[in-house]
N, C-alpha and C positions, 0 to 999 in steps of 0.2 A: 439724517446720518444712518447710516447702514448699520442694523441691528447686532449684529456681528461684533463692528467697529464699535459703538456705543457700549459693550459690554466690556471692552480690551482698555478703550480710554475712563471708565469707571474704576475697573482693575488698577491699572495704572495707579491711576489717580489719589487713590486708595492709602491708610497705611495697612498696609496687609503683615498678617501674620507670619515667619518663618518657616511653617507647615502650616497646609493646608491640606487637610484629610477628606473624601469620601470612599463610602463603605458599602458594597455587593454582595450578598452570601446568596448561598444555593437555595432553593424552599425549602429545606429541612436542615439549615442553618447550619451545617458540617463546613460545608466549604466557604471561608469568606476571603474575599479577596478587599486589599485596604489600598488607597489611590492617593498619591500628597505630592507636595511642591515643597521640595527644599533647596534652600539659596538657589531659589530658582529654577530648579531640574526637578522631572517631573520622575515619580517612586510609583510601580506598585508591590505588594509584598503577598503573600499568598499561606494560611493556613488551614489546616487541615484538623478537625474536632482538637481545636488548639493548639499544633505542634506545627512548628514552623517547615512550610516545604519549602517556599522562595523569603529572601531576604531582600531585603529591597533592591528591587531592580529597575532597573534605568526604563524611560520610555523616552519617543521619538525619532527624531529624522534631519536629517538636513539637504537642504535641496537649492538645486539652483538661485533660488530665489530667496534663503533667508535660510538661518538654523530655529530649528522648531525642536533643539534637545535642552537648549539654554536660554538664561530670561526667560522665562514662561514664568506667565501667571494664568491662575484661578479663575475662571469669567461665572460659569453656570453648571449645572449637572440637571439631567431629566431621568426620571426610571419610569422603568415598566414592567411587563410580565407577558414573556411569551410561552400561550402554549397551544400546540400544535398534535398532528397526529396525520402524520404520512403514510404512505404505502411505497414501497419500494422493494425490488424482487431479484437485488444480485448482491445483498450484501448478507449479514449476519443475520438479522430480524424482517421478517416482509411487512409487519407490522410495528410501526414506532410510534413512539408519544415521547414530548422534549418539550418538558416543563422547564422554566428558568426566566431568571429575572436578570434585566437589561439595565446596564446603565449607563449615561452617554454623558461624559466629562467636554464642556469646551474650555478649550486654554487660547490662550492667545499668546504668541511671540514677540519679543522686542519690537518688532516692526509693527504690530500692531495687526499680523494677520491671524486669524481663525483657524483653527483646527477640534477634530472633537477626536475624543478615543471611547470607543465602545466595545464596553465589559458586558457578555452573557455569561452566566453563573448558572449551574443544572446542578444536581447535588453530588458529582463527581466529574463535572469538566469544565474548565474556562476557553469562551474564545474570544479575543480581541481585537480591532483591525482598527485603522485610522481612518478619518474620511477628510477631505481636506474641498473647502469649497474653492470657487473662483477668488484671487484677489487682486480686484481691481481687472485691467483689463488684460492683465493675465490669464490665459485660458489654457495653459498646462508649462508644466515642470518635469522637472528631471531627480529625481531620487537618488542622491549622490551615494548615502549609507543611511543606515538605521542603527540610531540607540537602542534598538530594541535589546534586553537582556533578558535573564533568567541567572539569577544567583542563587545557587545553593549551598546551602550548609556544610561544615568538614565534613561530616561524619556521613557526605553521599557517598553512594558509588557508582560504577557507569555499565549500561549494558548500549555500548553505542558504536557503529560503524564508520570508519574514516574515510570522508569523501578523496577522492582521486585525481590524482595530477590529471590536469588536461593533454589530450593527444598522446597517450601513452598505450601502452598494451597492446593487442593483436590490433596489427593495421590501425595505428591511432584510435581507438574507437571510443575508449574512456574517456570522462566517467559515463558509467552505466550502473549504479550501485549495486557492483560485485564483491565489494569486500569484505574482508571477517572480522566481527565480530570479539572483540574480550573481556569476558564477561566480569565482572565486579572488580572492576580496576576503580584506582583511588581516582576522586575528583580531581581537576587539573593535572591529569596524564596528555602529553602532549599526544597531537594526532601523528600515525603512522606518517604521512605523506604531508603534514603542513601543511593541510585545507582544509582543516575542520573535520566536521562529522557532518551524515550525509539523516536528513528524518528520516522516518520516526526516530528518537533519543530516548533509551527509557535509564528512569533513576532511582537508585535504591534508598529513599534518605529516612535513613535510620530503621524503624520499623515501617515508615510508611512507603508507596512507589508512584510517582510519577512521569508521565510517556507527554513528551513535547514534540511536534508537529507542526505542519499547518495545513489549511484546507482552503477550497476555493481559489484554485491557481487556474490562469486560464492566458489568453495573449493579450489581459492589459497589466502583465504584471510579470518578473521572474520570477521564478521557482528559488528559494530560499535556503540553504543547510546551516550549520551552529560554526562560529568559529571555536578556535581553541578555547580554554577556559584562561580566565588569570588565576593566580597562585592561589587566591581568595574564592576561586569557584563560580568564576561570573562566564557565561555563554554569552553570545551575543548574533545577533542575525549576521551573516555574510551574504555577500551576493556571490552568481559566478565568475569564477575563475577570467579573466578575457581573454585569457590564449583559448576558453572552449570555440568549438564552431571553428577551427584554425583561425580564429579572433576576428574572423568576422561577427559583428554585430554588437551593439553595447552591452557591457557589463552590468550596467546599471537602469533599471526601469524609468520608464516616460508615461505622467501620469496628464490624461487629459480635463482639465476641472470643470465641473468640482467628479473627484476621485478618491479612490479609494484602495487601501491595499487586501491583500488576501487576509484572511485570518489566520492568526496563530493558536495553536490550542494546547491545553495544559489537561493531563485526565490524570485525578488524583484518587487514593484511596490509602486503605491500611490494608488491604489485601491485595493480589492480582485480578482479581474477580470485574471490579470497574476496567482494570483496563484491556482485560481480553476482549468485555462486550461493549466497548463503548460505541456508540455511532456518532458521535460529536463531527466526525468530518462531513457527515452530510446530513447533519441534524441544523445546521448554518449555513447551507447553501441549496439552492432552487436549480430544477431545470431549465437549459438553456434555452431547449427548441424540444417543440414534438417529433415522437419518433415517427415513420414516414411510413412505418408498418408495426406488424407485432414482432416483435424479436424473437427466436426460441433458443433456447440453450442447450447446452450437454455434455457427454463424453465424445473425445476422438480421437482415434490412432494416427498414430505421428510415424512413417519410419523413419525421418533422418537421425533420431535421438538414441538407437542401437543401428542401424544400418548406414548409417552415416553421410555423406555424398553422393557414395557411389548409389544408393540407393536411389537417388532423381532420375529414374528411369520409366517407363510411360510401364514396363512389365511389372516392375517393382510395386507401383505406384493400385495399378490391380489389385494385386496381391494385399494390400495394408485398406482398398475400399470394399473387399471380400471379407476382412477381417470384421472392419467396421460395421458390417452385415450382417460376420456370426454373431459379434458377439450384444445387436440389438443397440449400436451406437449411432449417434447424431448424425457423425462428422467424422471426414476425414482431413489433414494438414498435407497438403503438397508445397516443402519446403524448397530454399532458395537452391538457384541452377534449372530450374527448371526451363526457365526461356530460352535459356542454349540446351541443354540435355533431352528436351521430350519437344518445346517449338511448339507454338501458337493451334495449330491446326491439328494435332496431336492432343494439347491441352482439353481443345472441347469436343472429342471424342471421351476423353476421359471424365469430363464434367456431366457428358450425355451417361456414361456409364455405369458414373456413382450415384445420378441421379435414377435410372433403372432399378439400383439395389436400394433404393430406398435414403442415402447418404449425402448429405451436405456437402459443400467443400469449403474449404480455406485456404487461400493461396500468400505463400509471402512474397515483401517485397523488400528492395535494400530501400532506406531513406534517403537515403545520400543526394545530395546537394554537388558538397565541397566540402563537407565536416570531419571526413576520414578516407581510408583508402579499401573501405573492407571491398570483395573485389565480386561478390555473388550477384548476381542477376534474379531477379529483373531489379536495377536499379534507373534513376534517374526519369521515374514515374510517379513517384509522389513528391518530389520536392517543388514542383511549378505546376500550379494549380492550372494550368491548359493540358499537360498530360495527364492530368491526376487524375479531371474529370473525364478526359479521352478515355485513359485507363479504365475505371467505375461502371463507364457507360459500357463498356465490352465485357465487364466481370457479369455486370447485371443483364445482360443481353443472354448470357451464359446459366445463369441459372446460380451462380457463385453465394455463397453466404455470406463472405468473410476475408478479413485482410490479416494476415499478420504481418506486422512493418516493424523491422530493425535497426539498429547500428543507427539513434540518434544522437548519444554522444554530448552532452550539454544543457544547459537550465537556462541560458539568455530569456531576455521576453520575446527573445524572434525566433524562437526554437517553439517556447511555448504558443507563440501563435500556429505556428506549423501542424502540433498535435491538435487543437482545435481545430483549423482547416482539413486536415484528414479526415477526421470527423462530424464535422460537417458536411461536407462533402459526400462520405460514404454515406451518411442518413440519407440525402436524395438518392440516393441507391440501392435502397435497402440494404446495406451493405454494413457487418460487424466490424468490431476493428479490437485485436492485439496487437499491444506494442510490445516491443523485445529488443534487449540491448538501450535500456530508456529508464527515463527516472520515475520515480514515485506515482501513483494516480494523488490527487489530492481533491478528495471530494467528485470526482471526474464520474461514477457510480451513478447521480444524481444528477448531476449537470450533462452529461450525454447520455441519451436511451439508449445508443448505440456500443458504445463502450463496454469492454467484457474482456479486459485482463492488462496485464503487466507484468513483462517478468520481473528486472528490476531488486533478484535478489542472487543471491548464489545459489545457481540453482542446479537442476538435473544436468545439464548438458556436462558438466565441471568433474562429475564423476566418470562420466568419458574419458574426459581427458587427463585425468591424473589419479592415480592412486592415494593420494591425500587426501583429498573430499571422500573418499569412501570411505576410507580408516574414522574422517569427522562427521559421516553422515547423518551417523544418530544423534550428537550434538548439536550441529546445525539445525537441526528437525525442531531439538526443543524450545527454539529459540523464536522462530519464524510467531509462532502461537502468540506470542507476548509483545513483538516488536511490529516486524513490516508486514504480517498482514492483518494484524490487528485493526490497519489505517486504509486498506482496500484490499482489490483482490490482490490475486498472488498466483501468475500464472507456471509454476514451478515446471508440471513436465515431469513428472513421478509416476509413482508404482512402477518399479522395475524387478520381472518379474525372470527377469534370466538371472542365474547365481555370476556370470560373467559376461564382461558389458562389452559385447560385439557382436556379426549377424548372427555365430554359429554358436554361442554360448560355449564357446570352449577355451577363450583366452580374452586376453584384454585385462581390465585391470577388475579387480575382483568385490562384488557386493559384501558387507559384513554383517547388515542387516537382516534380520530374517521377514520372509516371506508376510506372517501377520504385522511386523511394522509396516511392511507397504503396501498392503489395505488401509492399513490405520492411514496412514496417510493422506488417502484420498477420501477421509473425512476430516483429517485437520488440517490442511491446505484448504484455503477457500477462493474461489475461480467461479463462474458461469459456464466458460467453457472451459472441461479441464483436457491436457493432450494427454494423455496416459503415454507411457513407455511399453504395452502388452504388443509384443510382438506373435507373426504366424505359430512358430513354433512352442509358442507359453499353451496353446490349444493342444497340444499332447506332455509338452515338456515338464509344464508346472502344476501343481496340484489342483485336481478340480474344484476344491471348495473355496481356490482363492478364485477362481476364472469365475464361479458361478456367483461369489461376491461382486466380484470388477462388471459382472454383467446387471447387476442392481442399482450397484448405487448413484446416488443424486448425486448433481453440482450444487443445489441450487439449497436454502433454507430458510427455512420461515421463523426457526429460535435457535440459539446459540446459547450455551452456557459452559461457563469453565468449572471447573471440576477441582482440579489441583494439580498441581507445579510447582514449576521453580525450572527459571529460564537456564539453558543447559545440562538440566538432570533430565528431568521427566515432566511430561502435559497430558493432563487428563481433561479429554474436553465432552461436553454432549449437544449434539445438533439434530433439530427436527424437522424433515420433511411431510408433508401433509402430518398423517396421525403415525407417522413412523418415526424412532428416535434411535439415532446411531450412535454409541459413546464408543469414543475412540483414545487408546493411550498407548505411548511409546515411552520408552527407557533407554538413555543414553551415558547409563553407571553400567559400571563393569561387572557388576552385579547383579543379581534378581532383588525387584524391587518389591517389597511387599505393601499394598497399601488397602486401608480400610474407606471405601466409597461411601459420598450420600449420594444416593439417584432418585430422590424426590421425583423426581420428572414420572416414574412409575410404580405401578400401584404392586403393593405388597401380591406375592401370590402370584405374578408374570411370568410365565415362561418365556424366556427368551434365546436367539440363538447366540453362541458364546464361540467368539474365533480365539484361541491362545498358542500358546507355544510352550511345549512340554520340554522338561528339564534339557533334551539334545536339542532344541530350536528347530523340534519342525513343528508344522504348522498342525494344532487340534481343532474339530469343531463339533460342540456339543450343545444340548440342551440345557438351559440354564435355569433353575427354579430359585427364583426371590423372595424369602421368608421376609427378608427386612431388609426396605428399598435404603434404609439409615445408615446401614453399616453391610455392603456388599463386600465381601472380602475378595482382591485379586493380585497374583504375581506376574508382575511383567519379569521378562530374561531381559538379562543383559543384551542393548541393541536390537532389542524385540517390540510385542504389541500384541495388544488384545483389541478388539472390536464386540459388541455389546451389542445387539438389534432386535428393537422389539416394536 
């Protein structure tokens, strides 16, 4: 009898007790997570140096072939202890180590088939996923929903974003996770739009905070977000929407056995501190393939993000890889229209030309299938993998770096295979790849070498277009830190360095931030490659010590650490490139913020240089002496920012 089997009809057979407990904590015993079977449904519940962050909440799935949420019993549990020590060079740490202990529950269902849930525990993150073997001569399923929960206590609150009716917004192109944010609303507030909330979810419960997720999504599996809560405060997995994709493709994942789901992840603490620097999303997942070169990273000037359309012109286009040139950057983005506006034959004059000044290129493309109507070109080259590779092969023939692909609109598993094939794909190409207008990375950092952003948030372009995202731009700012890109990059598309956001900087709808927020910026957004907004005219227009900043700084970091916060006011964070340490902080109170620093990170007696903003908000830059790295004293202005470099 199949080992499996022999352990379900044991169980069975059994009189078992009405709860059935095992128990996972973190190596320094803070974090324990508790695992039980009551009247048959499978519990786990989750604390924190004692204070309850999840109440018990529900586990499993139900699938074509059997429910695996009900009748469950107890068969076995095995533990372990992982630890590791990676290297990895686009996320927060280049250097990681992910100590944590494993624990693998199998249960068996009424029918008598096998399933295991496996808990890692690290002293401030859970991840869990399911693995489901073959049953019988069954060799895959269909994943109809997930029990999966996450119940929280009254007394949470929510910093969480509402996922988005399908085919909605400019040229159907939603969800893209653009929406806002509101921050410490009561638990079970319903969602804006009645589809949930879109990962990361971060929660205030009580004095402690935890950020739910998931990681390790790829094409054998959907991409995941929270449904509503019940009145009681229970989350629960949703799948996508199936009008996404204009409802082509299933809603629900197809798992070939034995399989397995993504992982979900839980990053707990009593401060913010674990969860700005967590790496749990690729501290659980491995790469997928080698990369096919060395990748390089950077800065690069973008014009369609202040010159808009009209700017995809082959002169225009000049003018932004000359910039790219002064100002000693990567890369330049040659945004969508391009294959009607400038033409093939045009393009690689231009790709000859940016490669003469030294200049990378990036070229976008639309995604499009069938998924929406957005209407810019070059589309209908990435969605059918005989163009795609056509396409890749003439990027790379070209001399090109880089893709940036938009408008995909949807989380199905057939969507998510899509973003895997693009990537793949471009790796035999040597070829980068930003998505834009798209969902989440999850773990994506590690599992593709090629991979190097997502927008995926509300971002630059939005201040464009409407005078409201300016008026919230220093709120939104504080928020990014603590939530979506906490969980990967975050390719925003910032520092905007014209006081008004069009070619001539003399109308359009009007920046409020000052000048040192948006350096600060471009150290607390974190990206590989970041597209800055520094347009020709910032090179006489804007202050030279922001330009002579914007002409320094890294994408890229080796340590991260958070500083002090509080998602919506103000984030004070510090990031280290080789032996050089940037701390970067903004303020989104209508006031000047006074706050007293620890900057450990440097040694008493530093001189450093010091970006601020003097009582009218313009920009100061001075020399800074550090008596005592324990208590730096500094004033942010209202919708302002300091930067710190030593």
């Amino acid at each position: 009898m199949n080992k499996y089997l022999l352990f379900c009809t044991l169980a069975l057979s059994c009189s078992l007790l009405s709860a059935q407990q095992a128990t996972v904590t973190g190596p320094d015993k803070n974090l324990k997570v508790d695992i039980s079977v009551k009247s048959g449904k499978p519990f786990y519940s989750v604390t924190y140096k004692n204070n309850i962050i999840l109440e018990n909440s529900p586990l499993g799935f139900i699938t074509d072939i059997g429910d695996f949420s009900n009748n469950i019993s107890y068969v076995e549990q095995k533990s372990s202890s992982i630890n590791k020590t990676y290297v990895q060079d686009r996320i927060k740490h280049s250097v990681i180590k992910y100590n944590a202990n494993e624990l693998k529950i199998t249960f068996c269902n009424a029918d008598k088939h096998p399933f295991d849930v496996v808990f890692r525990v690290s002293n401030n993150d859970i991840a869990f996923k399911y693995e489901i073997p073959q049953c019988g001569e069954r060799a895959s399923i269909v994943i109809k929903s997930e029990a999966t929960g996450f119940d929280f206590p009254e007394n949470t609150t929510t910093f969480i974003c509402p996922q988005s009716k399908p085919m909605v917004g400019w040229k159907r192109a939603r969800p893209s996770y653009e929406e806002e944010y509101k921050p410490d609303e009561p638990i079970s507030t319903p969602s804006q739009f009645g589809e949930g909330y879109t990962f990361p979810c971060l929660f205030h419960v009580g004095d402690n905070w935890a950020l739910v997720s998931e990681t390790g999504v790829r094409s054998k599996y959907c991409a995941s977000h929270l449904s509503d809560a019940t009145k009681d405060g229970l989350y629960t997995i949703a799948f996508p929407n199936e009008n996404e994709m204009n409802g082509l493709g299933s809603s629900t994942p197809g798992l070939a056995l034995p399989g397995e789901t993504p992982w979900r992840t839980i990053t707990v603490g009593d401060n913010l501190k674990p969860i700005v620097e967590t790496t749990v999303p690729f501290d659980v997942v491995e790469p997928l393939y080698e990369p096919s070169q060395k990748y390089e990273f950077g800065r690069s000037t973008w014009s369609w993000i202040l010159w808009q359309d009209p700017s995809i012109n082959y002169d225009d286009q000049i003018k932004f890889i000359d910039l790219a040139a002064q100002m000693g950057y990567e890369f330049t983005l040659i945004d969508g229209g391009w294959e009607t506006n400038i033409g093939r034959k045009r393009m690689e004059e231009l790709f000859k030309y940016a490669q003469s000044k030294g200049v990378g290129v990036f070229v976008w493309y639309n995604s499009n299938g069938y998924w929406n109507d957005a209407p810019q070109c070059a589309k209908q080259c990435m969605s059918n993998s005989i163009e795609r590779k056509r396409e890749m092969k003439w990027l790379q023939k070209c001399g090109v770096k880089g893709l940036k692909v938009d408008f995909f609109g949807g989380d199905k598993q057939q969507m998510m295979g899509l973003y895997e094939d693009i990537l793949s794909d471009a790796n035999e190409h040597g070829l980068m790849i930003i998505f834009h207008g798209c969902t989440i990375p999850r773990g994506w950092e590690r599992m593709f070498p090629n991979y190097v952003g997502s927008e995926a948030v509300l971002a630059s372009e939005n201040l464009i277009f409407n005078q409201y995202y300016d008026d919230n731009e220093a709120y939104n700012a504080t928020l990014h830190p603590f939530i979506r890109n906490t969980i990967g990059c975050m390719e925003f598309g910032g520092t905007v360095l014209n006081k008004y956001l069009n070619k001539t900087n003399d109308g359009g709808a009007i920046r409020r931030t000052t000048d040192v927020f948006q350096i600060a910026t471009a150290v607390l957004f974190q990206n590989p490659i970041q597209n800055f907004a520094i347009t020709p005219n910032n090179m006489y227009d804007a202050p030279s010590s922001m330009i002579e900043f914007m002409k320094d700084v890294p994408t890229t970091w080796d340590e991260t650490r958070f500083i002090d916060g509080y998602p919506g006011k103000y984030c004070v964070l510090a990031r280290r490139h080789n032996n050089k340490w940037y701390i970067a902080g903004v303020n989104a109170l209508k006031e000047p913020l006074k706050l007293k620093l620890n900057l450990s990170m440097l040694d008493n007696g530093n001189e450093c240089t010091y970006y601020y903003d003097n009582k009218n908000r313009q920009p100061q830059k001075e020399v800074l002496k550090i008596k005592d790295t324990s208590s730096v004293n500094v004033v942010i202005q209202p919708e302002g920012g300091i930067v710190i470099v030593k």
